[in-house]
PASEBA-1860 file (N, C-alpha, C; in nm, 3 decimals):
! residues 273
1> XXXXXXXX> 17.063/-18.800/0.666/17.171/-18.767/0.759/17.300/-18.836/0.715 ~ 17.393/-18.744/0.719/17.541/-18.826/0.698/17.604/-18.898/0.801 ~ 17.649/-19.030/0.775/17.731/-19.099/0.919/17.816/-19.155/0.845 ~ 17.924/-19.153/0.870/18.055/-19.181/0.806/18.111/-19.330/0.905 ~ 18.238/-19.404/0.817/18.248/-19.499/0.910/18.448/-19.483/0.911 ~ 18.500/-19.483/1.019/18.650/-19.453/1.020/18.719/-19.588/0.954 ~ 18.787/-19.562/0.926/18.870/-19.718/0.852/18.924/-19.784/0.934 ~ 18.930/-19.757/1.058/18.989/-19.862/1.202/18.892/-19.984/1.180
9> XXXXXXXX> 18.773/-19.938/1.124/18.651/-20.034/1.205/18.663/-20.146/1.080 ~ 18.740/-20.161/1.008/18.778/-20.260/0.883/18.894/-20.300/0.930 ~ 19.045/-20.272/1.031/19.123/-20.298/1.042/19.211/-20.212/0.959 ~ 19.356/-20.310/0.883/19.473/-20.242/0.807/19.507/-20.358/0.713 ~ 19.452/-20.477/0.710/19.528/-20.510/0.611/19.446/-20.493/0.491 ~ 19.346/-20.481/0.501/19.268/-20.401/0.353/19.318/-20.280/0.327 ~ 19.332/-20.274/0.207/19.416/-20.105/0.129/19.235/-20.006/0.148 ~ 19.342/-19.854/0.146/19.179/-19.827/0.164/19.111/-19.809/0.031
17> XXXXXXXX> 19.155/-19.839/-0.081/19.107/-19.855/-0.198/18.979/-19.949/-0.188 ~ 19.024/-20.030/-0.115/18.877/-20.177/-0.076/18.800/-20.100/0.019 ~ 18.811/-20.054/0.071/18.748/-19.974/0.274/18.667/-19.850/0.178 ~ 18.720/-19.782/0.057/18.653/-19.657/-0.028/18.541/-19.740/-0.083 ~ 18.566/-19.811/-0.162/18.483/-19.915/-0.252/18.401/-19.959/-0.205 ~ 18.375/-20.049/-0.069/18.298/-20.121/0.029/18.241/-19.989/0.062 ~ 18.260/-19.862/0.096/18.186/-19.772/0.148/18.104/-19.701/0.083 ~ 18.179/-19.724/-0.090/18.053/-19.623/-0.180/17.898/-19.714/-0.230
25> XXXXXXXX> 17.942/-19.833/-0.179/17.836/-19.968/-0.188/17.759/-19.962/-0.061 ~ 17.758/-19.851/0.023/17.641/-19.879/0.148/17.595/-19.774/0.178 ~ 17.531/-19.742/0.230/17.443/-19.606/0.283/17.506/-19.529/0.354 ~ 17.631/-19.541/0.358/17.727/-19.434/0.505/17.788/-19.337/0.342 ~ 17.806/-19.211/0.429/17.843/-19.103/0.305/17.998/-19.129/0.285 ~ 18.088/-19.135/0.375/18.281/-19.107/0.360/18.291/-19.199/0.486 ~ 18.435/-19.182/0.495/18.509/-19.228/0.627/18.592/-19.139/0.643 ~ 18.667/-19.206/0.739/18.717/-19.123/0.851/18.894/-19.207/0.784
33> XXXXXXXX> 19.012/-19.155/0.741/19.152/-19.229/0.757/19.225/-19.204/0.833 ~ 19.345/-19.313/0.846/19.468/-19.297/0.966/19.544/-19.235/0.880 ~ 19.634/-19.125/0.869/19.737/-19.088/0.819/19.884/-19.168/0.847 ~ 19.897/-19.224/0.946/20.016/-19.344/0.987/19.991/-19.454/0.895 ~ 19.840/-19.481/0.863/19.868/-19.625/0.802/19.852/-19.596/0.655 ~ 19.819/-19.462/0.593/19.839/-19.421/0.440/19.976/-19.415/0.410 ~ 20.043/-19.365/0.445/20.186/-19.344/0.491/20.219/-19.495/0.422 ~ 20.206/-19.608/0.541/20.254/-19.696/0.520/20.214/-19.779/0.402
41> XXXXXXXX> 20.059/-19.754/0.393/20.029/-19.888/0.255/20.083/-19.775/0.127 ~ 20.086/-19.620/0.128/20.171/-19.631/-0.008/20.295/-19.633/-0.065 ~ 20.394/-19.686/0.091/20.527/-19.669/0.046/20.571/-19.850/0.014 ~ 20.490/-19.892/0.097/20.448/-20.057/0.040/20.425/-20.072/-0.106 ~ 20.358/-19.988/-0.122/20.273/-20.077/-0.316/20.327/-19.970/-0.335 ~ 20.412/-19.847/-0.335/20.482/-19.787/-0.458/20.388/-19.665/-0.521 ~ 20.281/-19.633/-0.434/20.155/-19.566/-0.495/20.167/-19.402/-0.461 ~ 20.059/-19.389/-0.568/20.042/-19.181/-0.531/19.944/-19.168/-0.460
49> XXXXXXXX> 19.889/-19.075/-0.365/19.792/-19.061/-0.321/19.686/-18.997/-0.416 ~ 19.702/-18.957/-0.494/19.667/-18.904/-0.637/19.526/-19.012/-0.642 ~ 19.566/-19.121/-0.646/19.487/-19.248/-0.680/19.366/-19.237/-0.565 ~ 19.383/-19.238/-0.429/19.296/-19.235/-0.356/19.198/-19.143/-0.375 ~ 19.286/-19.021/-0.399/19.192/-18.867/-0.433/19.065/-18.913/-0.526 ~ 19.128/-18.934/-0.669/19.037/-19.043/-0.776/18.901/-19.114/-0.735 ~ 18.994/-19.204/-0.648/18.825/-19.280/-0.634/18.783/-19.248/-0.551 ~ 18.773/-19.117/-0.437/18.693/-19.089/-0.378/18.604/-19.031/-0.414
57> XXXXXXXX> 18.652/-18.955/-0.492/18.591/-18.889/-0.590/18.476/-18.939/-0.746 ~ 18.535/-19.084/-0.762/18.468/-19.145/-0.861/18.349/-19.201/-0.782 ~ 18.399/-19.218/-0.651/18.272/-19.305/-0.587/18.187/-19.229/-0.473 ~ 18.241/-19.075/-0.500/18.142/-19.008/-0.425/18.148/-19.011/-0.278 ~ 18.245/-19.004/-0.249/18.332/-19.073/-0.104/18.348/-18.979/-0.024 ~ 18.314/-18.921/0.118/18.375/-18.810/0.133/18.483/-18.840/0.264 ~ 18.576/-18.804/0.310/18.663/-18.801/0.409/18.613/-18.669/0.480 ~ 18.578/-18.773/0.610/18.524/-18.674/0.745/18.657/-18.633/0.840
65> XXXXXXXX> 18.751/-18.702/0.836/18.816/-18.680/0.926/19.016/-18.754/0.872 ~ 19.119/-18.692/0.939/19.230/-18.734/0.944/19.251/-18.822/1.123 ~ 19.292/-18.918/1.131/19.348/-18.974/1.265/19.481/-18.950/1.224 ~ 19.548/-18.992/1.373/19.546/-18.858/1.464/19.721/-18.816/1.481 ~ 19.686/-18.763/1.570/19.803/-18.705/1.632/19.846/-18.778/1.776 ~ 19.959/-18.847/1.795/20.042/-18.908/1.866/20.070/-18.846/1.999 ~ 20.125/-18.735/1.939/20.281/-18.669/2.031/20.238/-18.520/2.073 ~ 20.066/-18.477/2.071/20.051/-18.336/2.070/20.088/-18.334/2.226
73> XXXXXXXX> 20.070/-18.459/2.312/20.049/-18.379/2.429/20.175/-18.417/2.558 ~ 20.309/-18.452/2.450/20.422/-18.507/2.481/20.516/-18.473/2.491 ~ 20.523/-18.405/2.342/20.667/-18.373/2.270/20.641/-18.212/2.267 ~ 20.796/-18.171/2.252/20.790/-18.003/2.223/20.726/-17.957/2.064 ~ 20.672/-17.868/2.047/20.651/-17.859/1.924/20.697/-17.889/1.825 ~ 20.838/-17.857/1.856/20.924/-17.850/1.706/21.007/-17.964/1.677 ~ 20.943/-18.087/1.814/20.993/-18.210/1.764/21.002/-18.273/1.662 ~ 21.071/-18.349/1.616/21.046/-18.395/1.423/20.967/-18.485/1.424
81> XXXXXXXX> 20.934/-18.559/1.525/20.837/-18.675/1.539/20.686/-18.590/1.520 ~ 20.681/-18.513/1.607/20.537/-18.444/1.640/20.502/-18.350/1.466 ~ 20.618/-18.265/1.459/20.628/-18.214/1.324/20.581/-18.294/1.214 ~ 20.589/-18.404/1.227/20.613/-18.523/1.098/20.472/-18.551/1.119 ~ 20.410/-18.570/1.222/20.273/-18.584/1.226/20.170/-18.507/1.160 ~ 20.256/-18.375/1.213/20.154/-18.262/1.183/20.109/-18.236/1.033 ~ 20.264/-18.249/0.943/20.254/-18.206/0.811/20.189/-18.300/0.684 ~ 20.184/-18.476/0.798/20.117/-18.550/0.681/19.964/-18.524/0.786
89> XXXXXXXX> 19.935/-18.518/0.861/19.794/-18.494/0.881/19.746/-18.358/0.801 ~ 19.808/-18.267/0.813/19.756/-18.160/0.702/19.747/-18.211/0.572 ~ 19.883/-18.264/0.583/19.874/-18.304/0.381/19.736/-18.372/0.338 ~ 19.731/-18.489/0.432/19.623/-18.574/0.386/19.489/-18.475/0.391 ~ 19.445/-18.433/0.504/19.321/-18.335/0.514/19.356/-18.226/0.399 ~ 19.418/-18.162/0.355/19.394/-18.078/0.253/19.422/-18.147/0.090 ~ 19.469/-18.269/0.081/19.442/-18.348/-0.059/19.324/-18.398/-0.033 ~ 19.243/-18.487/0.060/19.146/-18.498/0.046/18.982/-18.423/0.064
97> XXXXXXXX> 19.010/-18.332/0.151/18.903/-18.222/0.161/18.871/-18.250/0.295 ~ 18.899/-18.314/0.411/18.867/-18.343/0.563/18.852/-18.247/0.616 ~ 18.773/-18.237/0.702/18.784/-18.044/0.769/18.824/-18.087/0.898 ~ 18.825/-18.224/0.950/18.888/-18.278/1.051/19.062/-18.287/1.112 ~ 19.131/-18.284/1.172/19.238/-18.374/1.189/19.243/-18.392/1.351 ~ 19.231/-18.536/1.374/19.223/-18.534/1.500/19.361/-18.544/1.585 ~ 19.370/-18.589/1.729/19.464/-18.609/1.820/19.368/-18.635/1.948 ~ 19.474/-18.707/2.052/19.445/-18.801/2.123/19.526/-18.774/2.253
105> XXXXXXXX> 19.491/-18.822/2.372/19.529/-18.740/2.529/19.668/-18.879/2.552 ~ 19.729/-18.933/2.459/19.791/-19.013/2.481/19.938/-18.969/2.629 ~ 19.987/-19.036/2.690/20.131/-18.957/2.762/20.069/-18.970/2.928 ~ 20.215/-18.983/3.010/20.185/-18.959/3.148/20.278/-18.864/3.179 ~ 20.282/-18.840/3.306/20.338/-18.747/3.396/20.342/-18.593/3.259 ~ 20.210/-18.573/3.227/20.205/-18.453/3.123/20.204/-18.315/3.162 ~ 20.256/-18.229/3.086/20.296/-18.100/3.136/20.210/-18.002/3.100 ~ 20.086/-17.957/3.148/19.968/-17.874/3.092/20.074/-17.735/2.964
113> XXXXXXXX> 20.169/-17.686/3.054/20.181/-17.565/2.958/20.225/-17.622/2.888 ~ 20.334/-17.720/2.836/20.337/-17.784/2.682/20.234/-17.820/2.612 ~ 20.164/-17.873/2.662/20.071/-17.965/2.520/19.927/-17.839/2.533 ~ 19.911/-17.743/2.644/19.803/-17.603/2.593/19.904/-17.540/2.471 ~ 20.047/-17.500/2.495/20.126/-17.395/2.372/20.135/-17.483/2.277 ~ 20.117/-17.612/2.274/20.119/-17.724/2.163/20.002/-17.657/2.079 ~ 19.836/-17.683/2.131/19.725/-17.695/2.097/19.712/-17.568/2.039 ~ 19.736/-17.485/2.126/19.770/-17.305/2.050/19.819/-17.305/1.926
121> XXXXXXXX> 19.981/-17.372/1.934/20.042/-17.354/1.779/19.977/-17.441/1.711 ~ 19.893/-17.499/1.745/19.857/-17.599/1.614/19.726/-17.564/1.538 ~ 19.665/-17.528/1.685/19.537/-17.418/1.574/19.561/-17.315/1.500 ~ 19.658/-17.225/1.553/19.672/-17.154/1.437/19.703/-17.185/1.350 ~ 19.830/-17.275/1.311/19.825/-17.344/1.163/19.709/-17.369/1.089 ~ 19.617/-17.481/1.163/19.515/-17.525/1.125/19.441/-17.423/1.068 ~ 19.408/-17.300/1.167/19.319/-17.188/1.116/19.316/-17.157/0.982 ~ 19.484/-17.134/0.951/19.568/-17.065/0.833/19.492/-17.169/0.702
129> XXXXXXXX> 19.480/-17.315/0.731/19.448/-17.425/0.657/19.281/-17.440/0.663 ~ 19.244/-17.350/0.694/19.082/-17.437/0.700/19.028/-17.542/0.768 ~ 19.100/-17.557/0.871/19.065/-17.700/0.957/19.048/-17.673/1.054 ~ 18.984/-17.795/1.102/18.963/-17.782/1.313/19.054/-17.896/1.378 ~ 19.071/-17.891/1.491/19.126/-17.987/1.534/19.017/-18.103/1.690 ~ 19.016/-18.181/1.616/18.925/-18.266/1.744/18.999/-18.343/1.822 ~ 18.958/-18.362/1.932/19.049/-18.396/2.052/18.973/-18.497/2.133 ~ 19.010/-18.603/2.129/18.980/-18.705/2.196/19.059/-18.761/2.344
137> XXXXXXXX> 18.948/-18.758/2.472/18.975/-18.820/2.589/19.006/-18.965/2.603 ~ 19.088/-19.045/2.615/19.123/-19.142/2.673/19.139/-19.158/2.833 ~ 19.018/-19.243/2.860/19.008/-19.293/3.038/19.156/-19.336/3.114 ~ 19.226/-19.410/3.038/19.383/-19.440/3.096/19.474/-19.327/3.113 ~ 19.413/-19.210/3.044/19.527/-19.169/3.031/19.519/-19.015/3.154 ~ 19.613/-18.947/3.163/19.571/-18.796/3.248/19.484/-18.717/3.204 ~ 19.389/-18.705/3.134/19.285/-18.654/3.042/19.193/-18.768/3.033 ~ 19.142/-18.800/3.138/19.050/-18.918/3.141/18.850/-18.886/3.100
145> XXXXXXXX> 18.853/-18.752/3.108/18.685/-18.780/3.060/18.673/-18.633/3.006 ~ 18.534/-18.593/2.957/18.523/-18.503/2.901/18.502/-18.398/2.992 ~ 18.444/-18.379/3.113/18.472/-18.274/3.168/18.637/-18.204/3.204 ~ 18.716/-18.297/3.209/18.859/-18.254/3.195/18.951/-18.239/3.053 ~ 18.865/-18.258/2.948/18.898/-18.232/2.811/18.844/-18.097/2.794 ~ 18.750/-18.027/2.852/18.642/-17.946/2.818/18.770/-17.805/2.923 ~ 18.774/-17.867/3.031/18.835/-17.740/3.103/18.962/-17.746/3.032 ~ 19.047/-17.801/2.948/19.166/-17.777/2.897/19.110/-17.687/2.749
153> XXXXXXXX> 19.029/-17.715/2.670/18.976/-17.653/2.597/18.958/-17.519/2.622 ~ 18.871/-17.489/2.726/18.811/-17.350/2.772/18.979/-17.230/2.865 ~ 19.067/-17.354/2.902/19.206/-17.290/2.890/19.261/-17.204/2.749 ~ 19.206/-17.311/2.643/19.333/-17.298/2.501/19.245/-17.162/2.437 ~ 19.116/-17.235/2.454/19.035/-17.074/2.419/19.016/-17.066/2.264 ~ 19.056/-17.176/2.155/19.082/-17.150/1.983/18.913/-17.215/1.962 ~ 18.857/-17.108/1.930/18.726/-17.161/1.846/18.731/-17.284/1.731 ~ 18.892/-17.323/1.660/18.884/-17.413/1.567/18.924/-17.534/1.648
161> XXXXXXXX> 18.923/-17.569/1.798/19.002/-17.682/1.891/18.841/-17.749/1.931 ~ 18.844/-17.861/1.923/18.675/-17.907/2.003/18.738/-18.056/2.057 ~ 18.645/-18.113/2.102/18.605/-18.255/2.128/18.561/-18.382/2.013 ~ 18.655/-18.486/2.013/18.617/-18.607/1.973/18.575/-18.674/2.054 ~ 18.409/-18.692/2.067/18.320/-18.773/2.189/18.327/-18.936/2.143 ~ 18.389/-18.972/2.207/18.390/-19.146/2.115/18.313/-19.256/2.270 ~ 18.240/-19.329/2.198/18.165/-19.345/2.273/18.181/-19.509/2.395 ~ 18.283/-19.539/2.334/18.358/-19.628/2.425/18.404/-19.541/2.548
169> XXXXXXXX> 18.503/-19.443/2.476/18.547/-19.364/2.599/18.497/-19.310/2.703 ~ 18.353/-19.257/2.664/18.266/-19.226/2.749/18.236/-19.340/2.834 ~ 18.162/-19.424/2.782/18.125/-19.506/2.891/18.192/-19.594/2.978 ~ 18.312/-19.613/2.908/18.422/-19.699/2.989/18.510/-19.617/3.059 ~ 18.506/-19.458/3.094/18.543/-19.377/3.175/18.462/-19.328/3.230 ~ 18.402/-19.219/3.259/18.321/-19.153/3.358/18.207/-19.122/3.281 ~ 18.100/-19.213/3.246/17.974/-19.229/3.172/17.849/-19.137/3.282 ~ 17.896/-18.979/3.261/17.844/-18.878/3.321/17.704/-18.805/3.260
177> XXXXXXXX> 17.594/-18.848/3.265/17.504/-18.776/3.170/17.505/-18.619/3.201 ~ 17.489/-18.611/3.341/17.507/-18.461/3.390/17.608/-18.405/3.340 ~ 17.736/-18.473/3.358/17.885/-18.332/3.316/17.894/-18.360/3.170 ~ 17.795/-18.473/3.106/17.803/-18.419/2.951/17.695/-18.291/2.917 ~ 17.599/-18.310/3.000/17.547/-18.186/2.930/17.592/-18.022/2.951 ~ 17.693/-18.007/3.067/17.773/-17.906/3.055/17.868/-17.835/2.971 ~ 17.858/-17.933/2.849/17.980/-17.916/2.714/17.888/-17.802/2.668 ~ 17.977/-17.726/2.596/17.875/-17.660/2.539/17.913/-17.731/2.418
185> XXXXXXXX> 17.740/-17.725/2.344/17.739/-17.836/2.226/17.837/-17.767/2.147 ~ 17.849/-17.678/2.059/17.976/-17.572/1.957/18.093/-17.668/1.996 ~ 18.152/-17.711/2.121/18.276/-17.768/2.126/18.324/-17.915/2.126 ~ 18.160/-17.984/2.014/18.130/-18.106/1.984/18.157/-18.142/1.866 ~ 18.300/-18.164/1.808/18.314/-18.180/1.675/18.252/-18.293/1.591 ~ 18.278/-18.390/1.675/18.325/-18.523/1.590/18.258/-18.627/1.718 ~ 18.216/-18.734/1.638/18.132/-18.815/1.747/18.146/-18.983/1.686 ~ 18.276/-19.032/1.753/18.270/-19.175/1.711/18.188/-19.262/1.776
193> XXXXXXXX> 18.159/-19.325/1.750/18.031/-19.462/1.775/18.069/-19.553/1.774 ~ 18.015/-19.572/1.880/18.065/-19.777/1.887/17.995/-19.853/2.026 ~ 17.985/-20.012/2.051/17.919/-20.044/2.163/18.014/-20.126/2.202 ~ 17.967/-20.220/2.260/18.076/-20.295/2.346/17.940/-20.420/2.440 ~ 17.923/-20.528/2.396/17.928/-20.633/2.505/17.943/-20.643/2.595 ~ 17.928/-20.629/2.731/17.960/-20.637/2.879/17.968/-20.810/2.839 ~ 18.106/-20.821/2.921/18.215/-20.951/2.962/18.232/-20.968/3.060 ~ 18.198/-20.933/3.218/18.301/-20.902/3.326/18.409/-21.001/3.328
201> XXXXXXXX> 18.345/-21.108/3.290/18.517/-21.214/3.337/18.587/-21.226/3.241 ~ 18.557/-21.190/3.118/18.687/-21.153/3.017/18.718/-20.992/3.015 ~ 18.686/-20.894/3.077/18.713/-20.777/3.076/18.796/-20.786/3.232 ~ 18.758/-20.908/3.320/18.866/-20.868/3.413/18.998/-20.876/3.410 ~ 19.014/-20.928/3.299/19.129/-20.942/3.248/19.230/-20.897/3.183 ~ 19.137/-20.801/3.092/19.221/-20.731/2.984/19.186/-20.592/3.026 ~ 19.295/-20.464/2.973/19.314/-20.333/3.019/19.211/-20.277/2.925 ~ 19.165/-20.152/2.993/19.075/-20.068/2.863/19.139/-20.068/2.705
209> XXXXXXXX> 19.278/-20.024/2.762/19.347/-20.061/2.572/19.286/-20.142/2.533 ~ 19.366/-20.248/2.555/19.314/-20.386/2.472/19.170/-20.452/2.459 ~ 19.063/-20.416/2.540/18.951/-20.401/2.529/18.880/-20.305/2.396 ~ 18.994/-20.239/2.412/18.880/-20.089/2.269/18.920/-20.102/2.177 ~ 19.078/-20.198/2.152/19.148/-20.236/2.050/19.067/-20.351/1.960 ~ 19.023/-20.463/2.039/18.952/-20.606/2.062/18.825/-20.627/2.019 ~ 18.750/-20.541/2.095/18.569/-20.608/2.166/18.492/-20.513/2.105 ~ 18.534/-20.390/2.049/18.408/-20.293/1.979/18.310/-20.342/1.932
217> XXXXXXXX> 18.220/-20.355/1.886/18.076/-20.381/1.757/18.011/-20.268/1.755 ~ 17.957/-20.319/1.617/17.849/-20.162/1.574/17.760/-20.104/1.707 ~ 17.754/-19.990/1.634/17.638/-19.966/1.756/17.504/-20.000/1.748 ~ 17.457/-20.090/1.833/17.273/-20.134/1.834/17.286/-20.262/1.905 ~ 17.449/-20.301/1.891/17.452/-20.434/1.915/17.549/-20.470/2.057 ~ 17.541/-20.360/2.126/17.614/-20.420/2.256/17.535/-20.352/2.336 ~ 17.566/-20.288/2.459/17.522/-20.289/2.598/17.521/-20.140/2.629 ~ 17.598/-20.071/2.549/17.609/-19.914/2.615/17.424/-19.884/2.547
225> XXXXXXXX> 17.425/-19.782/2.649/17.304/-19.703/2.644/17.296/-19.581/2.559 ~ 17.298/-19.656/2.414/17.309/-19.525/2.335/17.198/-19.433/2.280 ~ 17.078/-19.457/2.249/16.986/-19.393/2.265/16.962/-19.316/2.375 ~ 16.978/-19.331/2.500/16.952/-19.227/2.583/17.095/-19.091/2.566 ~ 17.226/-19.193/2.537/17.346/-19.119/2.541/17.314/-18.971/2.380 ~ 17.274/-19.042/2.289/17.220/-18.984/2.160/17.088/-18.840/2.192 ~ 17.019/-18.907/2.304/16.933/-18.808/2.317/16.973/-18.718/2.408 ~ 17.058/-18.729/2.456/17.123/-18.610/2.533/17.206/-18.535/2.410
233> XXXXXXXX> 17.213/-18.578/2.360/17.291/-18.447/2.243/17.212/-18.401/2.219 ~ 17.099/-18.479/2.143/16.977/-18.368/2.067/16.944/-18.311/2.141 ~ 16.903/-18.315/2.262/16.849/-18.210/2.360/16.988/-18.068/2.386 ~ 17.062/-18.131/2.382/17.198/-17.989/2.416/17.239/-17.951/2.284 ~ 17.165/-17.981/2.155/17.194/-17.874/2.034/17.268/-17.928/1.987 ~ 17.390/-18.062/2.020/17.498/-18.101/1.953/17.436/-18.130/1.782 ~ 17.544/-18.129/1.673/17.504/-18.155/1.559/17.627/-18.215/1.470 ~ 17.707/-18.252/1.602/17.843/-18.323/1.522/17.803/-18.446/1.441
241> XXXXXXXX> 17.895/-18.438/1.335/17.864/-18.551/1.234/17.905/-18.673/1.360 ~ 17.812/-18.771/1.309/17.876/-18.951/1.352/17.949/-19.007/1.270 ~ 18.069/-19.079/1.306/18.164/-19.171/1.262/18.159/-19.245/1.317 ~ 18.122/-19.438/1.254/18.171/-19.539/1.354/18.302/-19.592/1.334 ~ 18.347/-19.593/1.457/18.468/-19.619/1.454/18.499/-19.802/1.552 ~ 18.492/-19.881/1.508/18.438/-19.963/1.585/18.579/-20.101/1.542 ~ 18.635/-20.053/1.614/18.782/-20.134/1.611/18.723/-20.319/1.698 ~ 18.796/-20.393/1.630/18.831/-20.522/1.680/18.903/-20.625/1.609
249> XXXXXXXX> 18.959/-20.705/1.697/19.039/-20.801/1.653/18.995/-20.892/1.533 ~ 18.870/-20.912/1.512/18.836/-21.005/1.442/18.797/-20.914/1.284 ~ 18.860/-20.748/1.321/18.808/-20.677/1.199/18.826/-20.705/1.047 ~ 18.893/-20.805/1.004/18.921/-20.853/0.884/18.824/-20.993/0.806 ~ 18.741/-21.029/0.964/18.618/-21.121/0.946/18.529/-21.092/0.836 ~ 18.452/-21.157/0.728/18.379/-21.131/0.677/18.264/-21.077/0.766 ~ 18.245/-21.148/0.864/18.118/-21.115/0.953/18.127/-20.971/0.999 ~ 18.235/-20.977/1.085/18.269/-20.817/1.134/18.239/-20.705/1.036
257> XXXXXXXX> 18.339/-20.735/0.915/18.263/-20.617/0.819/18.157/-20.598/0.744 ~ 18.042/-20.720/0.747/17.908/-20.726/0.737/17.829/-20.631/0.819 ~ 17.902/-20.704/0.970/17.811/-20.603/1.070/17.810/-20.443/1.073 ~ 17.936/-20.429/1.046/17.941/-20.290/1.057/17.862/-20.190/0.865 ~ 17.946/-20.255/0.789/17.827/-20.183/0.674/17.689/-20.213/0.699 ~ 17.607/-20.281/0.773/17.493/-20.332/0.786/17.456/-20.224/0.890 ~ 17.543/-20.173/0.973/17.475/-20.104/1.041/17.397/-19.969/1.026 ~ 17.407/-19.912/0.944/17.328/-19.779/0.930/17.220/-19.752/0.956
265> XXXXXXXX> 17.123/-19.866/0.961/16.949/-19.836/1.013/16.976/-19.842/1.121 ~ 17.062/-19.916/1.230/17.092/-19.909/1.391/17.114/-19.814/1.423 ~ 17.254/-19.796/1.340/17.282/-19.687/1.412/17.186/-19.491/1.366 ~ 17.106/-19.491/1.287/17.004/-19.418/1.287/16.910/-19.425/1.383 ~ 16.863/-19.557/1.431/16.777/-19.585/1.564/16.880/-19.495/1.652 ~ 16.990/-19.565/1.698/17.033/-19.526/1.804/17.053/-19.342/1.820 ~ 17.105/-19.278/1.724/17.095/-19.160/1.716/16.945/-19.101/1.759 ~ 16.868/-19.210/1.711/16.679/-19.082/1.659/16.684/-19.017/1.599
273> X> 16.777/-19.033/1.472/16.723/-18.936/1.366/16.600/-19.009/1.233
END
């Protein structure tokens, strides 16, 4: 089985030249990149993306996915900010071969018919390109769980538009076994992984942000109930690839990135495959 690991879960100050390398040395097939932070490390070191292409390729690397999109559910289409997003998330997904590019329920006081004619124009592009677009719920935000990701979906109606199920989000928003199995599995793209420690008296403190930013660990090793969460997919047909995506503060730790390349037999438990 392929499980890919996103490059959040290493942090940014490693180039992903090290994050490619470290990944063709462990049992996970590709990762997952930020297009904001490629952007930035190659206008830093002066580099082509040419080079990345290379060793993904030398090391057998595959890219599951582009992160994300900012401004889909904010800005007017033809904003230059949102635009600017759009054209290096394509760029990157079609130099590297991603069939992914994601986006995110970020924004308040949001305007359904903008960011549905957003999601419209953007699949069709995408279509034109060979790509899908996955869409990830954030609990803070007006798009707080997947049954309300799912009815905006079944609005937009684009067979290439689905769900990024990330598994913080789930459980630290409306950790619904019932209204997950109402998805229909087809609109299950992409499935990030991750656990989390129960803290209450350091979580009473800090906001879900900074909690999902912070406290992630692999999955096997915190508190969410992922085997049962895992076997509710297999039972509803889902067959989205896994990505861990497992962000924290201490991600530049030797330990941290032990744990997480170490994880692949866990997180195979936790799946049941």
């Amino acid at each position: 089985m392929k499980i890919y690991i996103n490059e959040g879960s290493f942090g940014f100050a490693m180039s992903p030249l090290e994050k490619i390398d470290l990944i063709s040395n462990s049992q996970f097939s590709g990762i997952g990149l930020w297009f904001e932070k490629l952007d930035l490390w190659l206008d830093q070191e002066n580099a082509d993306p040419q080079e990345i292409k290379a060793l993904l390729q030398t090391k057998n690397v595959d890219v599951i996915e582009i992160n994300f999109l900012k401004s889909l559910f904010t800005h007017e289409y033809e904003n230059p900010i949102l635009q600017h997003e759009i054209s290096q998330g394509v760029y990157y997904a079609k130099l590297f071969g991603a069939p992914f590019l994601t986006a995110a329920t970020f924004g308040e006081s949001l305007q359904p018919s903008l960011y549905r004619e957003n999601i419209r124009k953007l699949s069709e592009k995408l279509e034109q390109e060979g790509l899908s677009l996955a869409i990830e719920f954030l609990p803070w935000t007006e798009i707080p769980s997947i049954t309300e990701l799912q009815e905006l979906l079944a609005a937009v109606d684009r067979e290439n538009v689905g769900i990024l199920l990330d598994t913080y989000h789930f459980f630290m928003g409306d950790p619904d076994l019932n209204a997950l199995k109402k998805i229909p599995p087809e609109k299950i793209f992409l499935i990030h992984s991750n656990d989390l420690v129960k803290n209450p008296d350091l979580f009473s403190k800090l906001s879900l942000i900074e909690i999902t930013r912070g406290y992630r660990v692999a999955p096997g090793l915190g508190d969410f109930p992922l085997i049962q969460f895992f076997k509710t997919l297999r039972e509803m047909g889902v067959k989205a690839p896994v990505s861990l995506e497992v962000l924290n503060k201490d991600s530049a730790s030797q330990r941290h990135i032990e744990s997480v390349l170490n994880a692949y037999t866990s997180t195979l438990q936790q799946i049941g495959a």
